[in-house]
C-alpha positions as CSV (number, residue, x, y, z in Angstrom):
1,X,181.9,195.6,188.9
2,X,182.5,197.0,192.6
3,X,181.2,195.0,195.6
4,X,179.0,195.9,198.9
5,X,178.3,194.1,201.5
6,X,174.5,193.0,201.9
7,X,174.2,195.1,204.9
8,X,175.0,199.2,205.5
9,X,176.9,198.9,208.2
10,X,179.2,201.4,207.4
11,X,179.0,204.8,205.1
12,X,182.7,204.1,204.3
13,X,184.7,201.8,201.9
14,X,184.3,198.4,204.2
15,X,187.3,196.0,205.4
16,X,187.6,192.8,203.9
17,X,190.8,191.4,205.0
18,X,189.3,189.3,208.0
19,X,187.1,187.4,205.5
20,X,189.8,187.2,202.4
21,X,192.3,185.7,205.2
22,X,189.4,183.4,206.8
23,X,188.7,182.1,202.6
24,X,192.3,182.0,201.7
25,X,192.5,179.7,204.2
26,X,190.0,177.4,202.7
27,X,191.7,177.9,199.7
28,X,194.4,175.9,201.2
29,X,192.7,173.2,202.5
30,X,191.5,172.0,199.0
31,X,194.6,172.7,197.3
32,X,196.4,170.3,199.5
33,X,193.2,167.7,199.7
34,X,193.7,168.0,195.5
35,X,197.2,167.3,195.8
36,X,197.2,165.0,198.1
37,X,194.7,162.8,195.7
38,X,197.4,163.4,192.4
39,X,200.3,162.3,195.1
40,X,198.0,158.9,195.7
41,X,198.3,158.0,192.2
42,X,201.9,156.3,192.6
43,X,200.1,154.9,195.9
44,X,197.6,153.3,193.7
45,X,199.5,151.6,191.3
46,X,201.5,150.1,194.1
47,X,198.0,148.9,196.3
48,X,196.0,148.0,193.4
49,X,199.0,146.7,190.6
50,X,197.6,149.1,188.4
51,X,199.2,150.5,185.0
52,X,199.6,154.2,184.7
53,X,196.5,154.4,182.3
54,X,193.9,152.9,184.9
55,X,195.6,154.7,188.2
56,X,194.9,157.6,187.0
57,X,190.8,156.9,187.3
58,X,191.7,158.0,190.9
59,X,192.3,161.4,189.7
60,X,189.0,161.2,186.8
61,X,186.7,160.0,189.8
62,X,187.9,163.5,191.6
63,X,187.5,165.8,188.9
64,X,184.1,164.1,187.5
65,X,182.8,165.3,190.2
66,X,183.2,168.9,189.1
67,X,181.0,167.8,186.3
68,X,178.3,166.5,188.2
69,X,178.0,169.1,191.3
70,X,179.4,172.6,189.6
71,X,175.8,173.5,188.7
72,X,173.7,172.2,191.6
73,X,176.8,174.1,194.0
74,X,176.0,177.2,192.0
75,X,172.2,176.8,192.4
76,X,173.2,176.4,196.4
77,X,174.9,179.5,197.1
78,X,171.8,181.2,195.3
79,X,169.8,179.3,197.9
80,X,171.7,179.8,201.1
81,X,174.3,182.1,200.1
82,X,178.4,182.0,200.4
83,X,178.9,181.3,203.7
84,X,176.5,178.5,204.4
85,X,177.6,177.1,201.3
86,X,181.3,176.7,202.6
87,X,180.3,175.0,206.0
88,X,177.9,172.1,203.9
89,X,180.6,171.5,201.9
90,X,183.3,171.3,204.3
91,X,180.6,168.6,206.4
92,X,180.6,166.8,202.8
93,X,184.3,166.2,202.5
94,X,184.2,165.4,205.8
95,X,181.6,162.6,204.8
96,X,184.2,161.4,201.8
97,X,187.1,161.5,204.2
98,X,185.4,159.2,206.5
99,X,184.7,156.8,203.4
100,X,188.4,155.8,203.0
101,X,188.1,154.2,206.0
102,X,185.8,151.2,204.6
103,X,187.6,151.4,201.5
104,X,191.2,150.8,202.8
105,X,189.7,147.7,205.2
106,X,188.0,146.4,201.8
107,X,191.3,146.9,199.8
108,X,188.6,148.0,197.5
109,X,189.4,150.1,194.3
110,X,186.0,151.0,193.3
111,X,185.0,151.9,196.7
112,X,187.7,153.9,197.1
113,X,186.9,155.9,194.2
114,X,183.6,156.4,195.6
115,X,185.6,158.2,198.8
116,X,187.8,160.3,196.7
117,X,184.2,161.6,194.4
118,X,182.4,162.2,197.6
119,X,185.5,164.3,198.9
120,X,185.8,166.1,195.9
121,X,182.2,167.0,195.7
122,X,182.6,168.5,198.5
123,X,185.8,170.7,197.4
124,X,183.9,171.9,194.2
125,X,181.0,173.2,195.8
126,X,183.8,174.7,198.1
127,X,185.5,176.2,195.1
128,X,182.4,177.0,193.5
129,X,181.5,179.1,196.6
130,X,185.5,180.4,197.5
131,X,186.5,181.3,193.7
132,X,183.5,184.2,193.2
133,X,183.3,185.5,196.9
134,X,187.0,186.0,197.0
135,X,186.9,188.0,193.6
136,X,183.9,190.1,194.3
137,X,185.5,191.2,198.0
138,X,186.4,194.5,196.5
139,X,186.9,196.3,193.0
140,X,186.7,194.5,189.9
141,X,190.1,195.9,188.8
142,X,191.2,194.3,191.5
143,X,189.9,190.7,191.4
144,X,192.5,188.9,189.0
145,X,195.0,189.6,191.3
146,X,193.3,189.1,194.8
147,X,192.2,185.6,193.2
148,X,195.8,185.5,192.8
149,X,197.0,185.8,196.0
150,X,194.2,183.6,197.5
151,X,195.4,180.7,194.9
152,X,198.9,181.1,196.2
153,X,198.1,180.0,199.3
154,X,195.9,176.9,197.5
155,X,199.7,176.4,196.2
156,X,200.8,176.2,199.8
157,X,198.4,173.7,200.9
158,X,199.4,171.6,197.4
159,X,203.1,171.5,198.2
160,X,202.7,170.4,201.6
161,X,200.6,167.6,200.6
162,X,203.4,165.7,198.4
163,X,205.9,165.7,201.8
164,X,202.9,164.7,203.9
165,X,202.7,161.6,201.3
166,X,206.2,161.1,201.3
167,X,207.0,161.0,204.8
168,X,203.9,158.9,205.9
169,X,202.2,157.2,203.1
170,X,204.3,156.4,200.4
171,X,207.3,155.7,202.4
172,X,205.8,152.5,203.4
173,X,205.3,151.1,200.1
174,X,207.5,148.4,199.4
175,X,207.5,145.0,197.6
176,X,207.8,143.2,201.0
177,X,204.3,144.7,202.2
178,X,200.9,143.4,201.2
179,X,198.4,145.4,199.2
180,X,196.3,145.1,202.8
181,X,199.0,146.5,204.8
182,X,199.3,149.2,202.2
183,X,195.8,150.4,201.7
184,X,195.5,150.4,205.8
185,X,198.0,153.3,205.5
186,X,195.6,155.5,204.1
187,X,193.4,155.6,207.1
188,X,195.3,157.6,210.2
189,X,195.4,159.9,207.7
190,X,192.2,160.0,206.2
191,X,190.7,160.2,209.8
192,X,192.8,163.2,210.9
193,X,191.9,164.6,207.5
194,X,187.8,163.9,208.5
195,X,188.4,165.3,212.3
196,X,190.2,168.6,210.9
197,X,187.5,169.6,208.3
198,X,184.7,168.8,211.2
199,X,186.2,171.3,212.9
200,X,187.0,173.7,210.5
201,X,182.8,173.4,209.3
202,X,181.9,174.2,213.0
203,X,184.5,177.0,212.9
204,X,183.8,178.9,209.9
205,X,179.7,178.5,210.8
206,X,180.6,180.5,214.0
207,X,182.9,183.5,211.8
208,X,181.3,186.4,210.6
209,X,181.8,186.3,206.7
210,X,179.6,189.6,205.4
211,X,177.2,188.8,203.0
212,X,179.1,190.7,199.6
213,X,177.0,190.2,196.7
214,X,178.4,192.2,193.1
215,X,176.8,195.6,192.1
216,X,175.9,195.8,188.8
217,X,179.0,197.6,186.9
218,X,178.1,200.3,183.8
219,X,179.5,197.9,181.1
220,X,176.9,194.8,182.8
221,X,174.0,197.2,182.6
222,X,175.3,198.3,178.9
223,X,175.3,194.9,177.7
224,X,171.9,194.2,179.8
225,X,170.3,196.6,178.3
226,X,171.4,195.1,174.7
227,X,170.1,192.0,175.5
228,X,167.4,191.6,178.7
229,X,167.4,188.3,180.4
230,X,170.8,186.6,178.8
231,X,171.2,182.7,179.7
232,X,174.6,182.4,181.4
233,X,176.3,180.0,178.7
234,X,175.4,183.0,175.9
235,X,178.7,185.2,176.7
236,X,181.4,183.7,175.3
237,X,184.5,184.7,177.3
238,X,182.5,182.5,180.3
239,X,182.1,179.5,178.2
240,X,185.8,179.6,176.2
241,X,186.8,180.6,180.4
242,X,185.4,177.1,181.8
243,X,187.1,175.1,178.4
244,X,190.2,176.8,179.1
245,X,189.8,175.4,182.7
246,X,189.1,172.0,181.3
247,X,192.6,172.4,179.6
248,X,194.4,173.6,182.4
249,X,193.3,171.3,185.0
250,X,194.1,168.4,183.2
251,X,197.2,169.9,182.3
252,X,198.3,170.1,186.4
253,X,196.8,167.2,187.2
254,X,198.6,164.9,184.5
255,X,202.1,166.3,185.5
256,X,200.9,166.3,189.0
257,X,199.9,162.8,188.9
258,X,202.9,161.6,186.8
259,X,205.8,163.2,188.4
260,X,207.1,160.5,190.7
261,X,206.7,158.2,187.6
262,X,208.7,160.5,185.8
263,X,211.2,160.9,188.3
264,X,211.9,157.4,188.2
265,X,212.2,157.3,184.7
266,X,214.7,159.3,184.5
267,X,217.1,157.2,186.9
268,X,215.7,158.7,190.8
269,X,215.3,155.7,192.9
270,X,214.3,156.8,196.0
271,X,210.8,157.7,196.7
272,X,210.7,160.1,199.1
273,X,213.2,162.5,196.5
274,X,211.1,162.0,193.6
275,X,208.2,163.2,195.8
276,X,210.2,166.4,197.0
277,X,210.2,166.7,193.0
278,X,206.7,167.4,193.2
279,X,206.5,169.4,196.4
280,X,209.2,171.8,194.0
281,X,206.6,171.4,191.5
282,X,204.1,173.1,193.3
283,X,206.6,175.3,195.1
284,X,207.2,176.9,192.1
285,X,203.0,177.2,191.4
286,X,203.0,179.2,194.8
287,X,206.2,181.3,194.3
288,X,204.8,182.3,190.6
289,X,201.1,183.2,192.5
290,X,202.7,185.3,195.0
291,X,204.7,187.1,192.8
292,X,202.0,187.3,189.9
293,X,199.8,188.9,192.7
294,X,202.0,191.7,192.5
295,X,203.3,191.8,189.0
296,X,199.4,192.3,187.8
297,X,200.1,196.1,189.3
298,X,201.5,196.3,186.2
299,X,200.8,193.3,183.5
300,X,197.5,192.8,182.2
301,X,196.0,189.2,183.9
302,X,195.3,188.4,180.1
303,X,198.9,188.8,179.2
304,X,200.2,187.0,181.9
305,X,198.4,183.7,180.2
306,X,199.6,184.4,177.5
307,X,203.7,184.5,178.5
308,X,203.6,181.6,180.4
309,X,201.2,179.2,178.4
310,X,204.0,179.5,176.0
311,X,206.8,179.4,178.4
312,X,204.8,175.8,179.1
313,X,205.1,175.0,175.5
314,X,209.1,175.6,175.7
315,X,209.3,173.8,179.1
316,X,207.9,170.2,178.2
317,X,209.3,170.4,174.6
318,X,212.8,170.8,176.3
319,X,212.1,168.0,179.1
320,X,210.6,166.0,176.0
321,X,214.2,166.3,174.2
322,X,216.7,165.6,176.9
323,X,217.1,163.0,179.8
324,X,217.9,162.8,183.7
325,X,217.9,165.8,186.2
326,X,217.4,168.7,183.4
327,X,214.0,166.9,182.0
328,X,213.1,166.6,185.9
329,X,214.1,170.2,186.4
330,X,211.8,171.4,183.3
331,X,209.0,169.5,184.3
332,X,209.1,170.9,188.0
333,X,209.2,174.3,186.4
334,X,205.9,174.0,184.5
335,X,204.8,174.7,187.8
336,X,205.9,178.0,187.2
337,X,204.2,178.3,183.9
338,X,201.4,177.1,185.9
339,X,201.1,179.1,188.5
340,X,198.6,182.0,187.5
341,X,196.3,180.7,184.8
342,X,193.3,179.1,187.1
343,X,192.6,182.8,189.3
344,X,193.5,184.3,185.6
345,X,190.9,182.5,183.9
346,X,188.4,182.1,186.2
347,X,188.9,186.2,187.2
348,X,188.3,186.8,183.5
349,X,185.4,184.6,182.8
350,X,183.3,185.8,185.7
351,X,184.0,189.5,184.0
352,X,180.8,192.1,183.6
353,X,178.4,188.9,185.0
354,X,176.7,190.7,187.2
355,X,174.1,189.0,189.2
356,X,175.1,186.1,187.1
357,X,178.5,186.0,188.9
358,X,177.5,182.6,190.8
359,X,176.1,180.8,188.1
360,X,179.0,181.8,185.8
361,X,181.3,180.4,188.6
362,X,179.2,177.1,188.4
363,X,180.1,177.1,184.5
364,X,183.7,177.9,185.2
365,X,183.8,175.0,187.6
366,X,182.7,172.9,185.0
367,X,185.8,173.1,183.4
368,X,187.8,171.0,186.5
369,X,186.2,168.1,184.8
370,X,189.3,168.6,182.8
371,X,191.3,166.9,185.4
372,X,188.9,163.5,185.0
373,X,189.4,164.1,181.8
374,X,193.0,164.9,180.5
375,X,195.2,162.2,182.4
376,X,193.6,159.0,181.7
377,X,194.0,160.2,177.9
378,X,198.2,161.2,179.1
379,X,197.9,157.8,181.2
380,X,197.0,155.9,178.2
381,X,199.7,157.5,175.9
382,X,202.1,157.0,178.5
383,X,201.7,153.5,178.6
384,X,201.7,153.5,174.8
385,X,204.5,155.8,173.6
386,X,205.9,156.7,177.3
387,X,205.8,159.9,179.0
388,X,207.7,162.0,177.0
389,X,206.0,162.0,174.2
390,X,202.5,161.9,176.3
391,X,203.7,165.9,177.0
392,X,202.5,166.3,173.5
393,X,198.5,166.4,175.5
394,X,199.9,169.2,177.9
395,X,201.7,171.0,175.0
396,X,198.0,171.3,173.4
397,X,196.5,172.6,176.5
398,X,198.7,174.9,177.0
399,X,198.2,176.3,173.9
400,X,194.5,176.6,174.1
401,X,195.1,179.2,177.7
402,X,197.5,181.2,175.4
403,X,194.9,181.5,172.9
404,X,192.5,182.5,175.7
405,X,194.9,185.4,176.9
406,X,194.8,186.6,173.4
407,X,191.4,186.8,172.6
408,X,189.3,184.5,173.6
409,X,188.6,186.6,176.9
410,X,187.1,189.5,175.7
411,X,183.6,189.5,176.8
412,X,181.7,189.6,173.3
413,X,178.5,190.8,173.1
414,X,175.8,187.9,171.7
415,X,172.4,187.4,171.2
416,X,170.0,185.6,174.2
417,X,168.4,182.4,173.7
């Protein structure tokens, strides 16, 4: 697949790098309004009195949403295209943000799961929109590895959100506060949070974001001309691409979400280091993108998940068998083993789509209903068996994106329905 812009502007190869900075950027505005959600987990147990099992609903209300607005997202962008698609959704999260302000005066659980699936509607038909335009910008060759880059900067924005938490959310918990005084933490930030992406809509209507839609590459048209008018969810490497999704987001959400827990486990008292223990977690996720970016010049994005969904495997077996800062250190290093497998994925299930790409990025995004998913199942077990041997659930998934690098890629040709 090679790209053009909608318009002829220019006879010659056209410049994208305004647009893939202006993107990346939104990139990391949802990686660190994700993260920021995982990091409020700890914050919820301490508001609410809630058991790890039931705080991590918090984290299932913002990846349901995938599952309910994925589709309809995908069914916008072919409505009103990429751009437009970005600016409604940044005016929806602004919408969710603005609901954590009723929700902290109510001390209300339920409603403030209501703010925290509003906001994430938004940030999926974000994704839905960001993930495809930023891999169609330029050859197809290319696209596993520009996705790459653009996700490392969704790693930047995740790692800054765990010391925003820990500097002005969570080091206010305490026994001596009330659950009132607690919840009212969340709403200077929540309102900055609402102001910023106001802005940012308004901002990003006003920037010129050409109009790229995805020529049709020799090996679509082959397969096109195999089978006339394919359904989406008829080539497999898309729909094995969006369950490998559902495995890996619940993967980095559950060892998002129980790090601090984890850390305190394992004998760290204070807050504040335990969260730095996630901010290295996600360090590592962005160090691993920008230098994946790089080493896909030379390693195959399919082999890549492959390597590390079994250095993943060897990471949480080893913090599963040993104690204190060295099963810390392992978990913080799945970050690592985390760091390329969404733009991986997602690159290689949009593969030979065509003018399918959007709705194949609506199936992909499907898959983040992993994260509603995955830790309330590793919540439960925690609680049950404790967190070590809850890794077993992350062990599984990271077996499954493994399996994907090996084969379950390949775009296979199949019969319509």
């Amino acid at each position: 697949m090679v790209t053009r812009p909608a318009s002829t502007e220019s006879a010659g190869a056209p410049s994208y790098m305004g647009p893939f900075l202006t993107v990346t950027f939104l990139f990391a505005i949802f990686g660190f309004l994700t993260s920021l959600n995982n990091t409020l987990v700890a914050k919820m147990e301490e508001i609410f009195r809630l058991a790890h099992g039931p705080a991590m609903l918090a984290t299932a209300a913002w990846f349901f949403a995938y599952l309910v607005f994925s589709v309809p997202s995908a069914k916008l962008i072919e409505w009103v295209g990429y751009k437009r698609s970005m600016v409604i959704s940044l005016f929806i999260m602004t919408g969710g943000a603005l609901l954590f302000l009723p929700a902290a005066a109510m001390v209300s659980f339920p409603m403030t799961l209501l703010a925290i699936f509003v906001l994430a509607a938004g940030v999926c038909a974000l994704q839905t929109s960001a993930n495809p335009y930023v891999s169609i910008l330029g050859p197809e060759h290319n696209a596993p590895a520009r996705l790459t880059l653009a996700q490392a900067f969704n790693s930047a924005g995740s790692a800054a959100a765990p010391w925003v938490a820990a500097h002005f959310i969570l080091s206010q918990t305490g026994n001596r506060a009330s659950s009132a005084s607690d919840a009212h933490m969340l709403q200077p930030p929540y309102i900055a949070i609402a102001v910023a992406l106001l802005v940012l809509g308004f901002a990003v209507s006003l920037m010129h974001l050409p109009a790229v839609v995805p020529a049709y590459s020799s090996a679509y048209e082959a397969n096109e001309a195999r089978s006339p008018g394919r359904n989406i969810w008829t080539y497999p490497h898309t729909v094995l691409g969006m369950v490998g999704l559902f495995f890996y987001v619940g993967v980095e959400i559950s060892l998002a979400a129980i790090t601090i827990q984890y850390c305190h486990a394992q004998g760290m008292s204070s807050v504040k280091t335990a969260g730095l223990m996630l901010v290295l977690y996600n360090v590592f996720m962005m160090v691993g993108r920008f230098l994946g970016s790089f080493v896909m010049k030379w390693v195959k994005a399919e082999k890549l998940l492959v390597i590390l969904g079994f250095l993943g495997v060897a990471l949480l077996i080893t913090s599963m068998s040993t104690s204190g800062t060295a099963a810390i250190a392992t978990l913080a290093l799945c970050g690592l083993a985390n760091s390329v497998m969404y733009p991986n994925v997602f690159a290689l299930g949009i593969a030979e789509l065509g003018p399918l790409t959007s709705k194949g990025s609506g199936v992909l995004n499907l898959g983040n209903v992993g994260g509603a998913v995955i830790p309330p199942l590793f919540g439960l077990l925690a609680d049950k068996a404790g967190i070590q041997t809850a890794f077993i659930i992350p062990i599984i998934g990271y077996l499954y994106v493994a399996y994907y690098g090996f084969s379950g890629y390949k775009p296979r040709r199949s019969r319509p329905v």
